[in-house]
C-alpha positions in Angstrom: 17.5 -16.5 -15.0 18.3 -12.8 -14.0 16.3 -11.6 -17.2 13.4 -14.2 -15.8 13.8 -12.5 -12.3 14.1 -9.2 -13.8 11.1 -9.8 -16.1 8.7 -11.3 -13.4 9.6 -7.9 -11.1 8.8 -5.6 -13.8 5.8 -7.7 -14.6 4.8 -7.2 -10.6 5.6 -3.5 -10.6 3.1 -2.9 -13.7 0.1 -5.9 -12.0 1.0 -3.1 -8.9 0.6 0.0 -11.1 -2.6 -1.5 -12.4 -3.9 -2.8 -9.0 -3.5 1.2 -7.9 -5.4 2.3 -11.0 -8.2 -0.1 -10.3 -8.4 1.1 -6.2 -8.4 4.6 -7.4 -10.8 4.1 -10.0 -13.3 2.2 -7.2 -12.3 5.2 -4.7 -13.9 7.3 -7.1 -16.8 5.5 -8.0 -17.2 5.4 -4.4 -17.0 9.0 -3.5 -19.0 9.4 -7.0 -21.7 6.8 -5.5 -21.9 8.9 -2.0 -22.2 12.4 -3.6 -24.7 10.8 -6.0 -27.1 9.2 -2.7 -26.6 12.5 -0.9 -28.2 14.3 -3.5 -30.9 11.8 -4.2 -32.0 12.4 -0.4 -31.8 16.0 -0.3 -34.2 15.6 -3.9 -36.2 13.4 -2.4 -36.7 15.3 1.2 -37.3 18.5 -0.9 -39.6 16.2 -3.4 -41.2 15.2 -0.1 -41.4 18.4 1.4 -42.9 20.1 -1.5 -45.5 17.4 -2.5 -46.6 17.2 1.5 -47.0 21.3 1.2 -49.2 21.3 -2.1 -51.6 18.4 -0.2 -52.1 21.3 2.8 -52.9 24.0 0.2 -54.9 22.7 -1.8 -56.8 21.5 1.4 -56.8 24.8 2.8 -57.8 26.8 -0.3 -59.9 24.7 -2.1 -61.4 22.1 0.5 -60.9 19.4 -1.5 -63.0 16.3 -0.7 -61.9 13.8 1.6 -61.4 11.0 -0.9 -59.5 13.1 -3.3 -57.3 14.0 0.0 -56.8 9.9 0.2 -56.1 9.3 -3.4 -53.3 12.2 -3.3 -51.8 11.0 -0.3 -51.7 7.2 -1.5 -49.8 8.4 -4.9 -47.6 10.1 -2.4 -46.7 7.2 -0.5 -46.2 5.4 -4.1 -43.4 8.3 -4.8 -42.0 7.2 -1.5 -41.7 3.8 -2.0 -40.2 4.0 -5.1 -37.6 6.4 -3.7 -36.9 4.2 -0.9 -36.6 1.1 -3.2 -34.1 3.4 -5.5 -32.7 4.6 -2.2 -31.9 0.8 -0.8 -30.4 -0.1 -4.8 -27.9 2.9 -4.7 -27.3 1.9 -0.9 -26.9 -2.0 -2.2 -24.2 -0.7 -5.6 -22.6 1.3 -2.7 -22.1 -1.8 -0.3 -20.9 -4.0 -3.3 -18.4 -1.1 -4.9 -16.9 -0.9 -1.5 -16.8 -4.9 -0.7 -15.5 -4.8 -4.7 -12.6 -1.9 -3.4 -11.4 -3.7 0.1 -11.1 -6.8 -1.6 -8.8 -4.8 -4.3 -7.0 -3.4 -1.1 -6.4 -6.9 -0.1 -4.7 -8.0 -3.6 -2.8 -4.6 -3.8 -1.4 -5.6 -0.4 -0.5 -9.2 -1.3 1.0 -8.2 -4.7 3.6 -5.4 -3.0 4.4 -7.9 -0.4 5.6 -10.7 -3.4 7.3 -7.7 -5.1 8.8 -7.0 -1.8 10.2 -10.5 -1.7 10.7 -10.6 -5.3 12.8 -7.3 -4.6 14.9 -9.2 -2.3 15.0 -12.1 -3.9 16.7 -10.0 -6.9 19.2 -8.7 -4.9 20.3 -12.1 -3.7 20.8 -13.1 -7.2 23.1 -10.1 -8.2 25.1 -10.1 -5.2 25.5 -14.3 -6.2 26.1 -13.4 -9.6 28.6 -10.7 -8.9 30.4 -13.6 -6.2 30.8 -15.9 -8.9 31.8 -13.5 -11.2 34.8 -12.8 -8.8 35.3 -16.4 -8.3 35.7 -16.8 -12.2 38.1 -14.2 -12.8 40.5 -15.7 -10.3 40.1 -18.8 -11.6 40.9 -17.7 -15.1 43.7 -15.5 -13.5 45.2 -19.0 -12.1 45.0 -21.0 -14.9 46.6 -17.6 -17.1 49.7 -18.5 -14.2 49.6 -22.2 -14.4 49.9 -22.2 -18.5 52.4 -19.0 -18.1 54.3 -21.4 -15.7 54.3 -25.0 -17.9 54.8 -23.1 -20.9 57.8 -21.4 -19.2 59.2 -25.4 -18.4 58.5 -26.3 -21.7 61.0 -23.9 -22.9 63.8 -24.7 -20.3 63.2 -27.9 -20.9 64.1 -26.9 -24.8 
């Protein structure tokens, strides 16, 4: 039953060790996932920037017709809407890695308070164990006297 105990709390310590892994692994991702959007932006507002700065050039230097001013700015606002529908997935795998990460936090925190308890629960049993362990050895002590004694009367009595 000790082994079991002992077993089941090493079994908990490596479920804990794993848990960590996994929360630092989704930290990562994370931080990997923020880094990644911040630098989409910046692309994209320089992207942005520079496509909006071309349109004014071209107007200036080469009067460009009025239409062909429309049909730039519409594929413009086609980039943009594909950046902001790329923008709100990353946002989305963002909001899901962390909802994935807290509810890792959660088990992580469960799993060391059983292995807390487990922890206790193991030194219950040793300090029992080592009790009884006592409580035999006296009793073997006393029966060592009570046969030392009868076989002491068996020989006066011979």
């Amino acid at each position: 039953s000790l082994e079991k105990k002992v077993h089941e709390n090493d079994g908990l310590k490596d479920s804990l060790k794993r848990s960590q892994e996994a929360v630092y692994k989704f930290e990562q991702k994370a931080a990997d996932l923020e880094s990644l959007l911040e630098t989409k932006r910046c692309e994209l507002k320089a992207d942005y920037q520079s496509a909006l700065e071309k349109a004014q050039d071209e107007l200036d230097t080469c009067n460009i017709a009025k239409n062909d001013i429309a049909a730039e700015l519409r594929t413009s606002k086609e980039e943009l809407e594909k950046i902001r529908a790329s923008n709100e997935s990353i946002e989305s795998k963002h909001s899901e890695l962390k909802r994935e990460y807290d509810n890792k936090s959660k088990k992580e925190k469960t799993i060391r308070g059983e292995l807390a308890q487990k922890t206790q629960m193991l030194s219950i049993v040793q300090s029992n164990e080592k009790a009884l362990q006592e409580h035999v050895a006296s009793l073997e002590s006393q029966i060592d006297r009570l046969v030392q004694d009868y076989e002491t009367k068996l020989k006066m009595q011979s």
